[in-house]
ZAMARGU-4260 file (C-alpha; in steps of 0.2 Angstrom, whole numbers, plus 5000, padded with zeros to 4 digits):
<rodrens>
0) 5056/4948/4958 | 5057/4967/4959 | 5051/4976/4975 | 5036/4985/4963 | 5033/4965/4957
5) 5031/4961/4975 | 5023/4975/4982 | 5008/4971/4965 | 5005/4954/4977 | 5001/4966/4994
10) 4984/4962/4997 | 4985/4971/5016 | 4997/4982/5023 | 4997/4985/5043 | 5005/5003/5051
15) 5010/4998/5069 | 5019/5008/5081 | 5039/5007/5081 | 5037/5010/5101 | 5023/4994/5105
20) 5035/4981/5103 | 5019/4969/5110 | 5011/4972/5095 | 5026/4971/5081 | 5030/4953/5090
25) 5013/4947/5088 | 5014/4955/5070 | 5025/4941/5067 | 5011/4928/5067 | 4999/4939/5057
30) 4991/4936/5041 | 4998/4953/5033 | 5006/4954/5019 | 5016/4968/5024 | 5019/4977/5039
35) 5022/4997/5042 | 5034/5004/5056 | 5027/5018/5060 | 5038/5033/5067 | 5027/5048/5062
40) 5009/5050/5069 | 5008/5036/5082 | 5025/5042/5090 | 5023/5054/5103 | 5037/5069/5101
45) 5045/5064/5116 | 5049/5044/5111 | 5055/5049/5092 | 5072/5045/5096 | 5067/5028/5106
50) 5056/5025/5090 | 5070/5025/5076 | 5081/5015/5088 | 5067/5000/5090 | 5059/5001/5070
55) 5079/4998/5065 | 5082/4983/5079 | 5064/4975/5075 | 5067/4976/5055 | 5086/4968/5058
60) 5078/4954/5067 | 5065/4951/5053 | 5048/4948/5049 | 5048/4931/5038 | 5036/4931/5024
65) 5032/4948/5025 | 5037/4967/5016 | 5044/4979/5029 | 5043/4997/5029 | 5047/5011/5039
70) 5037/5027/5040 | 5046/5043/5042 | 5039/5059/5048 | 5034/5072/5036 | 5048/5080/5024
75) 5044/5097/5034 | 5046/5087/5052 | 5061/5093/5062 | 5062/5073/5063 | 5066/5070/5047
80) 5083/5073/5046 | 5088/5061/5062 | 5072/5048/5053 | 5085/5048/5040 | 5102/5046/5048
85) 5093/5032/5057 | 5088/5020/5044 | 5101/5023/5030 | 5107/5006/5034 | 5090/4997/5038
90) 5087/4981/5031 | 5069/4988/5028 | 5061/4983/5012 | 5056/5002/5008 | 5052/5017/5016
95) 5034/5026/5018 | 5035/5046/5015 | 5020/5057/5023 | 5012/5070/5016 | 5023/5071/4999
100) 5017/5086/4985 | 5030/5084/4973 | 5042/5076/4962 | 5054/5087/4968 | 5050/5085/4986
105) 5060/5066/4984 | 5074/5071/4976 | 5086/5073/4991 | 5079/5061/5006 | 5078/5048/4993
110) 5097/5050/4988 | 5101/5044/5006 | 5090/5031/5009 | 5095/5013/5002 | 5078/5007/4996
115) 5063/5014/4987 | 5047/5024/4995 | 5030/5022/4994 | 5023/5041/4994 | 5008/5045/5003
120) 4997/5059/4994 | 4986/5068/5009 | 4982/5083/5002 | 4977/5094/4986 | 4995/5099/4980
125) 4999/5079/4981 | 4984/5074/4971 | 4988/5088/4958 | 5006/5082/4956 | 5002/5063/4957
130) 5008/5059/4940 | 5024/5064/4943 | 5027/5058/4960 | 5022/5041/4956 | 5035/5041/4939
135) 5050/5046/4952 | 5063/5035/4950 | 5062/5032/4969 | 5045/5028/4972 | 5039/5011/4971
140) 5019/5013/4973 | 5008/5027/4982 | 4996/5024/4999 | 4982/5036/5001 | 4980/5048/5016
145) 4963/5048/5016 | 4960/5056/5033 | 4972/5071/5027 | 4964/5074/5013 | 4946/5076/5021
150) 4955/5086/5034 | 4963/5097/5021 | 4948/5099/5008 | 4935/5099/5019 | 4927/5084/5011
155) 4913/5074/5023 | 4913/5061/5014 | 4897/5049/5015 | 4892/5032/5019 | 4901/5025/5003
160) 4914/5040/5002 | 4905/5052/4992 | 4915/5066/4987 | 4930/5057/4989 | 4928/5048/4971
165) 4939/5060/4961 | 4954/5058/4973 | 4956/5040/4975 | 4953/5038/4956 | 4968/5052/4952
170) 4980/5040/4962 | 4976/5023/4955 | 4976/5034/4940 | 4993/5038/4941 | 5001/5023/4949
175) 4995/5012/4934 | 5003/5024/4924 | 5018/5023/4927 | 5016/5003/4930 | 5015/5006/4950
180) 5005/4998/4964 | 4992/5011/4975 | 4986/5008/4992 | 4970/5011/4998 | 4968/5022/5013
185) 4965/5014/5032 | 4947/5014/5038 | 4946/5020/5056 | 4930/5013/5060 | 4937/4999/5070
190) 4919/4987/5075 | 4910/4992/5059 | 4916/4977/5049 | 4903/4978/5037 | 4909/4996/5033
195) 4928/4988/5033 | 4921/4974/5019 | 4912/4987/5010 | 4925/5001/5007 | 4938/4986/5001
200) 4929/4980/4988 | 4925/4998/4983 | 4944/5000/4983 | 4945/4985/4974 | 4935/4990/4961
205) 4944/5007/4958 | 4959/4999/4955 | 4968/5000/4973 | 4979/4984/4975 | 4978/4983/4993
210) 4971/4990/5009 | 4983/4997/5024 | 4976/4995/5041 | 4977/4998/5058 | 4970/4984/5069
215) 4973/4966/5066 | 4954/4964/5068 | 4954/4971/5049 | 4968/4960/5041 | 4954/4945/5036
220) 4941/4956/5030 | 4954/4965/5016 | 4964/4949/5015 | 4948/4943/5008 | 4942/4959/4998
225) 4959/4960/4988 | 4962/4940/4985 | 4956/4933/4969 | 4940/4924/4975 | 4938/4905/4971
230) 4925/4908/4959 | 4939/4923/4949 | 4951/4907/4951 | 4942/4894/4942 | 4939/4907/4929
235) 4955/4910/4927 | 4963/4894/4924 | 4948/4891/4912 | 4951/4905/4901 | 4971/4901/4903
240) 4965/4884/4897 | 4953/4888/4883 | 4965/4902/4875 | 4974/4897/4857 | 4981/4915/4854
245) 4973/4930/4846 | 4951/4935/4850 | 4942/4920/4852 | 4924/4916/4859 | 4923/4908/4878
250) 4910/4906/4887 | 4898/4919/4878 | 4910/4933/4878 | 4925/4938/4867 | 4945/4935/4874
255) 4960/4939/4867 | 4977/4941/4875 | 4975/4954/4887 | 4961/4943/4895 | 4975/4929/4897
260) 4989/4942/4905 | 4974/4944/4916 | 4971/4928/4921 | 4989/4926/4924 | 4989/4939/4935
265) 4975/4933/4945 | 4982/4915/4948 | 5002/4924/4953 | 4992/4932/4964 | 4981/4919/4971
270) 4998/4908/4971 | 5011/4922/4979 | 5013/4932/4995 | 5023/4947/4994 | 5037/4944/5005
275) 5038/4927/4996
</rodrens>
């Protein structure tokens, strides 16, 4: 299975700090299907260096069962340069870039490093170049950087993310062109579980693959959110089962082979995690 094929099965994905080795040991046990190392925003400037030492030791020890990533700091970080040096030989599934606005922007970190990215799009330039940086030959799927991009446009977005619409779309939009998972932005309201539940499933139904997180208190609720249900399950194996090829009628409504790829999907998917 390819790493785009296995990052498709990534329900939830967890950023935790390369520094709180509490918290990447206990991220052992968790129910995530993939966990980010995080060296940019949760690093303080004066434990950079410490951080790119522990995310390399803690990925060669292994996280069973799960992806592994490494975020780097920004391509315009006076980090990046040592980031890179650091994890050329990392055993880390893939690599997150910040803040990427183009195409172009990939073309020489990605040279040196020895696995594909997943770019983050947190700001206007990014959403307008999207198509292009998600068909780089180096990137494997996008993650949105939704606080950045309120940040940076000046949207306040409302209680169901209202005037955000146009820039999550524009990124599944251009992941499933070019046959690429996208990744939902985190939700920073860490006791509004309700809020948590309701923006997945609004993910969900835009087209997002999975959620990324930043408390283990969320991991459940997008688990959930992202996982085919029991009901889509049962309806998948009976449209796998009632299929004979070409449009047919099932169940009141009309199926034809794409409904069956679909189904497909949705039992791999129900079937698989994505360090599996």
């Amino acid at each position: 299975m390819t790493l785009v094929e296995k990052l498709k099965l990534v329900r939830t994905a967890m950023y935790v700090p390369a520094i709180n080795g509490r918290a990447l040991e206990k991220a052992r046990g968790l129910d995530v299907d993939m966990l980010i190392i995080d060296l940019e925003d949760s690093v303080p400037a004066d434990r950079k260096a410490e951080a790119r030492e522990a995310a390399v030791a803690e990925v060669a020890k292994g996280f069973p069962g799960k992806l592994v990533a490494i975020r780097l700091n920004g391509l315009d970080s006076p980090e990046i340069e040592a980031d890179i040096i650091a994890v050329e030989r990392s055993a880390a599934d893939c690599f997150v870039l910040p803040k990427v606005e183009s195409a172009a922007d990939l073309d020489a970190p990605t040279q040196r490093l020895p696995n594909p990215v997943l770019a983050m799009i947190e700001g206007p330039l990014g959403l307008y170049n999207c198509r292009e940086i998600a068909a780089h030959r180096s990137v494997a799927g996008l993650i949105a950087g939704v606080n950045d991009i309120c940040a940076d446009m000046g949207i306040r977005p409302g209680p169901n993310r209202e005037g955000l619409e146009l820039a999550l779309q524009t990124m599944v939009l251009a992941a499933a062109a070019a046959g690429k998972p996208a990744f939902d932005g985190v939700n920073n309201k860490l006791d509004d579980m309700s809020g948590l539940d309701a923006e997945c499933r609004q993910g969900r139904a835009y087209g997002f693959t999975g959620k990324t997180l930043i408390h283990p208190n969320q991991i459940a609720i997008a688990n959930t959110a992202f996982g085919p249900s029991v009901e889509e399950i049962a309806a998948a194996e009976a449209i796998i089962a009632a299929s004979t090829g070409g449009a047919q009628r099932h169940e009141g409504k009309m199926i034809e082979s794409m409904h069956v790829e679909q189904a497909r999907r949705t039992i791999e998917r129900s079937r698989h995690t994505a360090g599996s």
